[in-house]
N, C-alpha and C positions, 0 to 999 in steps of 0.2 A: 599506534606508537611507531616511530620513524626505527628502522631497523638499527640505524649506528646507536642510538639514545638506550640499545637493552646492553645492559651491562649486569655482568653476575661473578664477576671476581673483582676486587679489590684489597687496596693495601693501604689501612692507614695507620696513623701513629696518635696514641693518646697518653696523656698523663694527668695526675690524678695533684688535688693539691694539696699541701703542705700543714699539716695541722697548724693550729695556731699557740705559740708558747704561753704557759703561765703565768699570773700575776706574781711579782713580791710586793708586797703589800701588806704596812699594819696600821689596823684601824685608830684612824683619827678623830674626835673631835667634841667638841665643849666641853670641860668638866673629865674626861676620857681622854686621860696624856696615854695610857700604854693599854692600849684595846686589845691586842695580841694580833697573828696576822689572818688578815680576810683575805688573801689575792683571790681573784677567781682560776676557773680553769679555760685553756683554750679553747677554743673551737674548731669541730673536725674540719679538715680539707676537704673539698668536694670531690666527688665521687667520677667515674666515667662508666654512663648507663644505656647499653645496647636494648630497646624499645618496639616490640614488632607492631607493625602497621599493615591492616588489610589492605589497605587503598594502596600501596605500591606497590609494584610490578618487577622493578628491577634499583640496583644501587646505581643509577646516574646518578644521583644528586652527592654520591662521593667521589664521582671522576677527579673532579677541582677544590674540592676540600678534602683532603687526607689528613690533617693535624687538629687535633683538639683537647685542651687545657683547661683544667677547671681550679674554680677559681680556691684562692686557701682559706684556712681557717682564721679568725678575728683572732687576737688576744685575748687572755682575761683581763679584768679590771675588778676595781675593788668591792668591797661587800661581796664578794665570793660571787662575783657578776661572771658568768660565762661567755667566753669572745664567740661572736657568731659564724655559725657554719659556715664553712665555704659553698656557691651554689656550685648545684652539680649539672653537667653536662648531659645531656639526653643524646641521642643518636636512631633514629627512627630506621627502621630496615624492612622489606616487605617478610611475608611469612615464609620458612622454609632457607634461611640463614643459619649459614655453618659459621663461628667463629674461632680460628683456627691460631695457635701460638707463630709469631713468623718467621721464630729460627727453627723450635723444633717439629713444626708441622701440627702438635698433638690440638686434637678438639678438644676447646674447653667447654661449648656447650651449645645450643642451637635455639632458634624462637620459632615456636610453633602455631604461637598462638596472639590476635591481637589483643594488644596492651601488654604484653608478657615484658617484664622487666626485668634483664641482668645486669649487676653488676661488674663491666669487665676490669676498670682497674679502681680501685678504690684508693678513697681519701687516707690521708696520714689523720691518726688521733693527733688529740690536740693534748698538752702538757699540762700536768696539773699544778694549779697553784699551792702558795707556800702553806697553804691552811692545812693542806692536806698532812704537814711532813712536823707540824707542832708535838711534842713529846715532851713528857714530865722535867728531861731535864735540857729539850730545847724549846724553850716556852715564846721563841720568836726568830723563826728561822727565815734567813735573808737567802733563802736561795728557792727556785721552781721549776719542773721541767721544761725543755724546749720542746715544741712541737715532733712527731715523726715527720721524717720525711714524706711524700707522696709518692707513686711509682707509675715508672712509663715503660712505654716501649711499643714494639711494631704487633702489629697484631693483620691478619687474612681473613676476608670476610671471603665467602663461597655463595653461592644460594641455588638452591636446588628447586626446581620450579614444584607449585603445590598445584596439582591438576589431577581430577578424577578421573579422566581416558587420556592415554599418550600413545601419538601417534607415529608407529615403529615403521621405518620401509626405507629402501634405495633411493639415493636421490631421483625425481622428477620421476615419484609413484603416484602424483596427485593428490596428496597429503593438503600443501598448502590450498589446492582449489577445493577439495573436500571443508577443509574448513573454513575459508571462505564463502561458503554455500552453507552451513550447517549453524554458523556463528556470525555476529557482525564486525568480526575480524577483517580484518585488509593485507595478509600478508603477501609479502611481492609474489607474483607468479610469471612464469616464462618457460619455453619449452626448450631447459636445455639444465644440466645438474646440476646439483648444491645451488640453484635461485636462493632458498632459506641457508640463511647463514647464521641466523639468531632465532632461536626458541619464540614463538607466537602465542597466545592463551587467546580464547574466547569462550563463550559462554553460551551453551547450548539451548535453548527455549526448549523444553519440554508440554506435557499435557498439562493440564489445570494450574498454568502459573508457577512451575516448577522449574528446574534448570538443573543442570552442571557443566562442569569445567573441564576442555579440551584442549590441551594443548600440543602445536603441529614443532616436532625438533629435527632437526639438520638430518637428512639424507644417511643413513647407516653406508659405510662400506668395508667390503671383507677386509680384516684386520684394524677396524676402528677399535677395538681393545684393547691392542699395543701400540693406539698412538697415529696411529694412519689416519689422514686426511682430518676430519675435526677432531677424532679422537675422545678423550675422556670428557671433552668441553663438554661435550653436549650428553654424554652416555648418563652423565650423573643425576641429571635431568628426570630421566627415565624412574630412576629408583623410587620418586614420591608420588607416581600414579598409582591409583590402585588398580586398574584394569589397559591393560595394551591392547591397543588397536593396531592390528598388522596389516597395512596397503598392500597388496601387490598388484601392478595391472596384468588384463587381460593377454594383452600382447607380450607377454613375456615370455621368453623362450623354456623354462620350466619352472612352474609359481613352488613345485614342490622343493626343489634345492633351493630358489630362492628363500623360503618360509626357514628351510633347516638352515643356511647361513645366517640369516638375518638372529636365528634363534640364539647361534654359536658365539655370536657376537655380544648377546648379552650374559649368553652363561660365562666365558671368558671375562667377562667385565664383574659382574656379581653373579655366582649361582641362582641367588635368593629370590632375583627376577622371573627367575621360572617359576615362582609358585603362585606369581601373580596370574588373575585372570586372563583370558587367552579370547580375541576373536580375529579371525580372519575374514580381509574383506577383498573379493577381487573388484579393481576397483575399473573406470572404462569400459563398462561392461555393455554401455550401448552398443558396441560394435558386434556383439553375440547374438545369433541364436538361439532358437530351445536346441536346436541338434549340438550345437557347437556347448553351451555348457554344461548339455550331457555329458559330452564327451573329459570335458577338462575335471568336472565332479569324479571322474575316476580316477584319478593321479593325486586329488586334493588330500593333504594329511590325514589319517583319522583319530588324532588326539587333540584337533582343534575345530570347535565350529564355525560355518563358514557363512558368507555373506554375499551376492554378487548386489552391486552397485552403478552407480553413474552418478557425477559429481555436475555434470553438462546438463543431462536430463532430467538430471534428480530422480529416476528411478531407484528405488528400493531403499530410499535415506529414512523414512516413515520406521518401516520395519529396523533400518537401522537402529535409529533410534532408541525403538520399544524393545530391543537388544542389548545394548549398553545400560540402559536403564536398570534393566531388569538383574543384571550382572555387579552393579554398582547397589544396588539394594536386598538383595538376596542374602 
């Protein structure tokens, strides 16, 4: 996927349509001067229905389309004929969409699942015809509702990436070439910070035919939970992994502070991250020793299991692996 083409917030505007008014209407015909009245009733406006789709990755396909109209309800006609529904609007989103009110912010509800069908703004009923309003001593009433109106407005779509390992660490910790190596992902790499500017997913090949889903997001930096540098764009991200993978390389001047900021940075963002699963991976570890990762094993947290790696050599990604795996199904 071309990096400018992921998009994960948008703003669009929908309305719903207009139910369709009532018949007046009294029946006519041969032999049958005063049939009393049949109008029919209208027909609902159509509906606007947010749609989850596994196959999409991100909301590009609403960059250039933000407005959508559905269509109204028919009339009624006679013989208590009901006017036909308005068609309703679909709107396809990948899984892991927040849909959000645009003035007040509040979430009206989220697609988690595909095919999952919400209704966000719904059709106007439609108006009942006159048949409905006949009474003993109005035995031919020349009047019928008009349709409800339909209803619009702005509505914030969000989407939170749905991935079973997310990949937590400093910019240009080897995140991206890890998963380039591990998935048949292409996300940009370069040696210099923040290269990933957009959230990447791939798909990890497992033993006997099996797989799960890894996704590499933006570079953490100290005080990216009030807003620093990508800030919440990306932290939100984070929340729908079930298991974090924490990069830190080799060459870093102390992987243990770094581990406890990187940590601080999501407790500040959500506490409830910390209750997710926890590995740590040092990563560039070709450049080590056995002496040398004795050494750094001593300083390494111990309320997090740890991992040494190489994303170059592919050392130790096997094991990684049968690690994550086992973490994600336990």
């Amino acid at each position: 996927m071309v990096e400018g083409n992921f998009v994960d917030y948008i703003k669009i505007h929908a309305a719903s349509g207009n139910g369709g008014k009532g018949s007046v209407h009294l029946h006519r015909e041969k032999f049958i001067q005063k049939g009393g009245p049949d109008g029919g009733d209208g027909g609902r406006g159509g509906h606007i229905i947010v749609r989850g789709n596994k196959n999409m990755w991100t909301l590009v396909h609403l960059k250039f389309k933000k407005h959508f109209k559905a269509e109204h309800g028919g009339g009624g006609s006679k013989s208590r004929s009901t006017g036909k529904d308005g068609d309703d609007v679909y709107i396809d989103v990948p899984l892991g969409t927040i849909l959000r009110d645009g003035e007040t912010q509040d979430i009206i509800f989220e697609i988690t699942e595909d095919g999952e069908e919400r209704i966000l703004v719904e059709g106007g009923m439609g108006g009942r015809g006159n048949w409905h309003f006949k009474t003993p001593t109005n035995q031919t009433p020349r009047y019928a509702q008009p349709g409800v109106e339909g209803e619009d407005g702005w509505f914030q779509m969000e989407l939170k990436l749905l991935a079973d390992v997310g990949l937590v660490g400093f910019p240009n910790a080897g995140k991206s070439t890890l998963l380039s190596v591990m998935t048949s992902a292409k996300p940009k790499i370069a040696d210099y910070a923040f290269t990933t500017l957009k959230p990447s997913l791939g798909i990890v090949e497992y033993r006997e035919f099996q797989s799960f889903v890894m996704a590499d997001i933006p570079g953490i930096i100290e005080g990216a939970a009030e807003g620093k540098g990508l800030g919440h764009r990306f932290l939100r991200h984070i929340e729908r992994n079930s298991t974090l993978l924490f990069l830190i390389p080799a060459d870093s001047d102390d992987i243990n502070e770094e581990y406890k900021i990187l940590l601080n940075e999501l407790k500040k963002h959500n506490p409830e991250l910390l209750d997710k699963d926890r590995l740590l991976a040092i990563s560039k570890s070709d450049m080590l020793d056995d002496e040398l990762k004795a050494e750094i094993k001593k300083d390494l947290p111990e309320d997090v299991d740890h991992i040494f790696i190489s994303a170059i050599t592919q050392v130790g990604l096997t094991e990684l692996k049968d690690k994550l795996w086992k973490m994600l199904n336990d």
